[in-house]
C-alpha positions as CSV (number, residue, x, y, z in Angstrom):
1,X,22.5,-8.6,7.4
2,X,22.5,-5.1,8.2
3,X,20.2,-2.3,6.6
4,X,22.5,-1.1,4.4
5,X,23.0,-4.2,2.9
6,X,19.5,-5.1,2.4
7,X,19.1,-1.9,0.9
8,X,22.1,-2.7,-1.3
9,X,20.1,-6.2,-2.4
10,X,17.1,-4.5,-2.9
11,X,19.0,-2.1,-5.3
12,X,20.5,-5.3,-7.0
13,X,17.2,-7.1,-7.7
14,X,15.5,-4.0,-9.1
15,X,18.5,-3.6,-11.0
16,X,19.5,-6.9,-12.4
17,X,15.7,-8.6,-12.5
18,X,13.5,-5.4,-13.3
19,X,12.2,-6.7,-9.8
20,X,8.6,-4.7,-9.3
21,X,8.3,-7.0,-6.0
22,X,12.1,-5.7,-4.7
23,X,10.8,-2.3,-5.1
24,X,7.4,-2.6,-3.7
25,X,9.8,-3.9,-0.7
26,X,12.7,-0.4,-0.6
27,X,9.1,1.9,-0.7
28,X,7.6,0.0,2.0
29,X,11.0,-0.2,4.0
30,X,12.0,3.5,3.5
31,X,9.1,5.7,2.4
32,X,7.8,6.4,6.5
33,X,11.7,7.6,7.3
34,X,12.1,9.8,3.9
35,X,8.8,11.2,4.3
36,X,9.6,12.4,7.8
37,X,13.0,14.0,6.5
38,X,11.3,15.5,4.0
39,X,8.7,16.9,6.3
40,X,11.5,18.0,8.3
41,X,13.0,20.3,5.7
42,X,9.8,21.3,3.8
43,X,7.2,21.3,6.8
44,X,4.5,20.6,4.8
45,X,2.9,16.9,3.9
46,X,2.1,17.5,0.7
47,X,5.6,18.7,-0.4
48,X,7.0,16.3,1.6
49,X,4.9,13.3,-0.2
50,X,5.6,15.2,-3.5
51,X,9.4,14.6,-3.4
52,X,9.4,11.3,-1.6
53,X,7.4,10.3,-4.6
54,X,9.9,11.9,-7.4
55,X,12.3,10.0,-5.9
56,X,11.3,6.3,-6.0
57,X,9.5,7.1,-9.6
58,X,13.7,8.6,-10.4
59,X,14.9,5.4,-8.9
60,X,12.9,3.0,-10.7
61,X,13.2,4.8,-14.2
62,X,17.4,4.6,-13.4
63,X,17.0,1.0,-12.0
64,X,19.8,0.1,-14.6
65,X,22.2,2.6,-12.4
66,X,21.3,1.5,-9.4
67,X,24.5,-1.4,-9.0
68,X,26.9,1.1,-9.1
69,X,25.7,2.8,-6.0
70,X,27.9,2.2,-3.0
71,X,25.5,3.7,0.0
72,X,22.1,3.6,-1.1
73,X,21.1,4.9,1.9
74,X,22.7,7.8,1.7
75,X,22.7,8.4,-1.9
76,X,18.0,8.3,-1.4
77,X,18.8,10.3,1.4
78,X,20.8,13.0,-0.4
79,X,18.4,12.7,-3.4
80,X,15.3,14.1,-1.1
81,X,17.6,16.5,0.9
82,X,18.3,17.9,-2.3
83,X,15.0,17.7,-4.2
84,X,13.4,19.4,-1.2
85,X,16.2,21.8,-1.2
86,X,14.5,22.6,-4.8
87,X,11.4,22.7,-3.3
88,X,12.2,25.7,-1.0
89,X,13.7,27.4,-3.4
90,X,11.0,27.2,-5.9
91,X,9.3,28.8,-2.8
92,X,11.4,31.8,-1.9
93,X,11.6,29.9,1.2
94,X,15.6,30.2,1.6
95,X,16.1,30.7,5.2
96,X,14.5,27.2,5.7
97,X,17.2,25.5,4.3
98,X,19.8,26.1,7.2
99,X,19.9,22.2,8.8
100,X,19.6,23.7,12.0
101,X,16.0,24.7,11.4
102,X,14.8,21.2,10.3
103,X,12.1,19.7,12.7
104,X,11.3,16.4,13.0
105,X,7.5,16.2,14.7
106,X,7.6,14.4,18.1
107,X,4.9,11.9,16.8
108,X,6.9,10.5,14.3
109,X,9.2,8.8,17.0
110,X,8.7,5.2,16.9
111,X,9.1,2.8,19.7
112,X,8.3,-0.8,19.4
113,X,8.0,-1.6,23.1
114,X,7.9,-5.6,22.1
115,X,10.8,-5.8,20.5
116,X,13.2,-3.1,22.9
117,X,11.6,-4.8,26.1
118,X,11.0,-1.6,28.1
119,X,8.3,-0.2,29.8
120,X,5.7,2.9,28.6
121,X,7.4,4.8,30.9
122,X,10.7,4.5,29.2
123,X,9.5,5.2,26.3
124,X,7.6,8.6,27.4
125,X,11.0,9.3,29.0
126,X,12.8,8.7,25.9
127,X,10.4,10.6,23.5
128,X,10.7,13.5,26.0
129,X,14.4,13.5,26.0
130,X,14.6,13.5,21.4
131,X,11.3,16.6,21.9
132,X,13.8,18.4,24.3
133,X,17.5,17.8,22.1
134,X,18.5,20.9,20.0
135,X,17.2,20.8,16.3
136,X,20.4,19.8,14.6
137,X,21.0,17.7,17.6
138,X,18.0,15.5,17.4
139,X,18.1,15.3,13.5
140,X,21.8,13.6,13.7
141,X,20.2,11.7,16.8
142,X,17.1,10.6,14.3
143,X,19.0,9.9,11.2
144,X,21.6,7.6,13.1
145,X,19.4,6.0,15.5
146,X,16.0,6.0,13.8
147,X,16.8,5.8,10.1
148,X,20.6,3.4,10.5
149,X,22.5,6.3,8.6
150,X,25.9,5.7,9.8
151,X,28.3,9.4,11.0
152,X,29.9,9.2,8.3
153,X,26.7,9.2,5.5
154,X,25.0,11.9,8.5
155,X,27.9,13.9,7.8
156,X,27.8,14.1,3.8
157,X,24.6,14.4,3.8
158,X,24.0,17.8,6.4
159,X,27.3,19.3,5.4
160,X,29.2,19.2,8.5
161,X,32.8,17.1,9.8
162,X,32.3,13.7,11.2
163,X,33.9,15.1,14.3
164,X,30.6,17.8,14.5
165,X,28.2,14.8,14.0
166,X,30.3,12.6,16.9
167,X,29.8,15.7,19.3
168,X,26.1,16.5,18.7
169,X,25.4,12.4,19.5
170,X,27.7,12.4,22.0
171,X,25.3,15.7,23.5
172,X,22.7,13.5,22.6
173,X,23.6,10.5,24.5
174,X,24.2,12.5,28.0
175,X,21.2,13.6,27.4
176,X,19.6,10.4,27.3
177,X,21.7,8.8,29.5
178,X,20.4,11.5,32.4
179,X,17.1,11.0,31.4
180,X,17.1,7.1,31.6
181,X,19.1,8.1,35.1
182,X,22.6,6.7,34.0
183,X,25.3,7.8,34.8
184,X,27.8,7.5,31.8
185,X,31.5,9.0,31.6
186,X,31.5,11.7,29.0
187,X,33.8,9.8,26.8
188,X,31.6,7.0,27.1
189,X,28.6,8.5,26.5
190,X,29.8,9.5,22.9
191,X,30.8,5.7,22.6
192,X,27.5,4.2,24.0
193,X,25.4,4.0,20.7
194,X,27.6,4.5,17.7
195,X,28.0,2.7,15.1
């Protein structure tokens, strides 16, 4: 079952059954990745915790509404994009909004080593490879790879074509692929990872 569809049963149960447990389940599975995306657009914690918060007490007072969502993913992702959105402008903080500016800190990159099978060293190698991406770059990289956003939810969600998101993880992907010490063809490369 992939994420989206978990997601998708999650939403069902809190729907359908009122489920307090189902929910206890979508904060624990998704509050660590909104929080960082919020952080990323508000760069502060407290803001950040602030809207991630707004949005699971929203969801859970519209549980009833929650069946008729067709990407739950994307539609939590949208609704903390656009509450920190509020956020900054509430602050007079308008130049902050432009998706290129949004930083995701370096510490937040998580790498189970047990469960990928690769060494310390990879993983340094990898962390330093997402630090070194352009900021737009590594948030489509993050949001795909980290968070299981697919291109097309990336793209609805930043504003850009599917075609700008494919390019920036293709960038990405050469990029990893020379830091790992591969050697893929460009149009493999945009191929390599995508979902």
């Amino acid at each position: 079952m992939t994420e989206t569809e978990q997601i998708q049963e999650l939403f069902s149960e809190i729907a359908l059954q009122n489920s307090q447990q189902a929910y206890r389940r979508l904060f624990i599975r998704l509050h660590k990745p909104l929080l960082r995306f919020a952080y990323g657009i508000l760069k502060s914690n407290d803001d950040a915790e602030e809207v991630v918060s707004d949005v699971f007490i929203n969801l859970w007072q519209k549980r009833q509404e929650l069946t008729a969502i067709e990407s739950p993913l994307l539609y939590i992702y949208t609704a903390v994009k656009n509450r920190a959105l509020n956020v900054l402008a509430k602050q007079k903080r308008q130049e902050a909004a432009d998706a290129s500016q949004w930083l995701v800190p370096l510490n937040s990159v998580s790498f189970n080593p047990e469960q990928l099978m690769i060494s310390q060293e990879t993983i340094l190698r990898i962390r330093k490879a997402v630090d070194e991406l352009p900021a737009r770059c590594r948030l489509i990289f993050l949001l795909i790879k980290e968070d299981g956003l697919r291109y097309r939810e990336v793209a609805e969600l930043l504003n850009i074509s599917v075609k700008t998101v494919e390019a920036q993880m293709a960038i990405a992907m050469r990029r990893m692929a020379q830091c790992m010490h591969l050697q893929l063809p460009v149009k493999e490369s945009a191929n390599f990872f995508k979902k």
